[in-house]
N, C-alpha and C positions, 0 to 999 in steps of 0.2 A: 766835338766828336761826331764823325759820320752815324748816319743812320745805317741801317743794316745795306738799305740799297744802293746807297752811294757807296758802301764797301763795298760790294759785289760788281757794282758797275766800275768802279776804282779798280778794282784786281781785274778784271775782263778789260781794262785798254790796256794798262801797263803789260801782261802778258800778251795781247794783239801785239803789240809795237816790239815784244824779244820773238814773236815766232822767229821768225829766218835764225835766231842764235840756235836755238830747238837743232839739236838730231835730224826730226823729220817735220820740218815746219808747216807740210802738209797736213797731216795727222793733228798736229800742234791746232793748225789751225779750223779743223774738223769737230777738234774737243774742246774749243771754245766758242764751237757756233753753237753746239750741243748746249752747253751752258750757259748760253746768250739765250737759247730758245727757251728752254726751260724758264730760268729766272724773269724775262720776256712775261712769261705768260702771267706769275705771279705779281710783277709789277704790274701789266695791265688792269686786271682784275682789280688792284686796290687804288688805283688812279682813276678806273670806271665805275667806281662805288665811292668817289673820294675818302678812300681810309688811309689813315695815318700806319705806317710800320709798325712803330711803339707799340709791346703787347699783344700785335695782332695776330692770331693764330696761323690765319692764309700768308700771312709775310714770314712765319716762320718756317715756311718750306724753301725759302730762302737759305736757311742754314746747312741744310744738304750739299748747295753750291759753295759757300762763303767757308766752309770745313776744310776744304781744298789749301785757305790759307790761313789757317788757325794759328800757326806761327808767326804772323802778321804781326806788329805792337796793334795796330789798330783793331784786331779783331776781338769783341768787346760784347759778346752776347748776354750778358747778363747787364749791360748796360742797357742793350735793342729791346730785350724783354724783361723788365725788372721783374713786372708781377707775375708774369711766370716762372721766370727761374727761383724767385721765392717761392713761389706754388711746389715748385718742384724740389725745395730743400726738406720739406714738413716731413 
């Protein structure tokens, strides 16, 4: 099972590679630079602090973007964060 980032970074090429199918593949491709940068900043941050995703609060802003394909099989957030999504059932 992917970690949260490699979903995120997984759904961000498969969707690079259908812009042109897109409507307006420009646009297509604007709103996934958008969410390249964003998620970008997040991964950096915990690869410059060597932090692991699992649990971690900062990787959880990650979810904002990765929400986009919640209909995914692979999207598995209470897998990425166990103890928090248990935190959050109480």
């Amino acid at each position: 099972m992917p970690n949260i980032v490699d979903f995120v970074e997984a759904r961000l090429t498969e969707e690079g590679a259908n812009a042109e199918a897109m409507p307006d593949p420009d646009k297509w491709r604007r709103m996934l630079d958008a969410l390249r940068t964003v998620s970008g900043q997040v991964v950096a941050y915990l690869e410059a602090n060597d932090l692991e995703p699992a649990d971690n609060p900062i990787a959880a802003g990650l979810l904002v973007t990765a929400q986009v394909w919640s209909d995914h099989p692979d999207f598995q957030p209470a897998e990425w964060f166990p103890r928090m999504s248990k935190a959050g059932r109480r």
